[in-house]
Structure formats: C-alpha cells, structure tokens
C-alpha positions, 0 to 999 in steps of 0.5 A: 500500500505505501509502496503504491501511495509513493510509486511516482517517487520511484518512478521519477527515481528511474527517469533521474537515473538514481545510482545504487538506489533501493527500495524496501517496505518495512511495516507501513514504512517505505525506505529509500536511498540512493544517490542522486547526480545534483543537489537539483535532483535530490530537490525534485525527489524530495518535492515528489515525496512531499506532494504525496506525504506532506511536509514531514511524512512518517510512511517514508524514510529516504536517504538521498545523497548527491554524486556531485555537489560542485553546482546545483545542476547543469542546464542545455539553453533551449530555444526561447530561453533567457538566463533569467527565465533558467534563474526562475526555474532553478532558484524561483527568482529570475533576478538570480541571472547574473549568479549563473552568468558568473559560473559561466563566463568561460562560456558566456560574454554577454548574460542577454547572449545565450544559444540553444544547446549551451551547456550551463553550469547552475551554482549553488545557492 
C-alpha cells in the first residue's frame, strides 16, 4: 500500500537515473536511498515525496545523497530561453541571472547572449 501511495517517487527515481538506489517496505514504512547526480535532483525527489506525504511524512524514510555537489545542476539553453527565465526555474527568482552568468563566463560574454544547446553550469545557492 505505501509502496503504491509513493510509486511516482520511484518512478521519477528511474527517469533521474538514481545510482545504487533501493527500495524496501518495512511495516507501513517505505525506505529509500540512493544517490542522486545534483543537489537539483535530490530537490525534485524530495518535492515528489512531499506532494504525496506532506511536509514531514512518517510512511517514508529516504536517504538521498548527491554524486556531485560542485553546482546545483547543469542546464542545455533551449530555444526561447533567457538566463533569467533558467534563474526562475532553478532558484524561483529570475533576478538570480547574473549568479549563473558568473559560473559561466568561460562560456558566456554577454548574460542577454545565450544559444540553444549551451551547456550551463547552475551554482549553488
């Protein structure tokens, strides 16, 4: 049953490639660990586990650790995109633009010149 309750979180586990997770049910208890590729991605894990739990959910216990904590995530420029609206997505404020034109003017020269398929570093917060 609380396997079920929380099977988006191990779906989104496996979409997010989760390296040398595992699951097991422990009386009403879902146990979970693993280690993710950023801090982003542990956010969203926890995010997933919390729109199903709660804030602080007593059915699931997760111990997510992350591969690599020297930025928040990368990011591929899409089309249409700008660095604030990459800012709003990461950190939920668009004025956060010039943090990630910092960590990447080895790539960047302008923070309003950005191309489809660049690879962005996301610093952490």
């Amino acid at each position: 049953m609380v396997k079920q309750k929380y099977q988006s979180v191990l779906d989104l586990g496996e979409k997010l490639k989760i390296q040398n997770g595992d699951v097991q049910v422990e009386g009403n208890t879902l146990k979970v660990w693993g280690t993710a590729n950023t801090q982003y991605h542990k956010d969203l894990l926890w995010d997933e586990i919390k729109r199903h739990g709660g804030e602080n959910p007593s059915d699931i216990m997760a111990d997510i650790k992350v591969a690599d904590t020297t930025a928040y995530a990368y990011h591929t420029v899409e089309k249409g995109e700008s660095l604030s609206k990459i800012a709003k997505h990461y950190y939920g404020d668009p004025m956060m633009y010039q943090r990630i034109f910092e960590a990447n003017r080895d790539k960047l020269d302008n923070p309003d010149l950005i191309h489809p398929g660049q690879e962005l570093i996301i610093p952490n917060r």
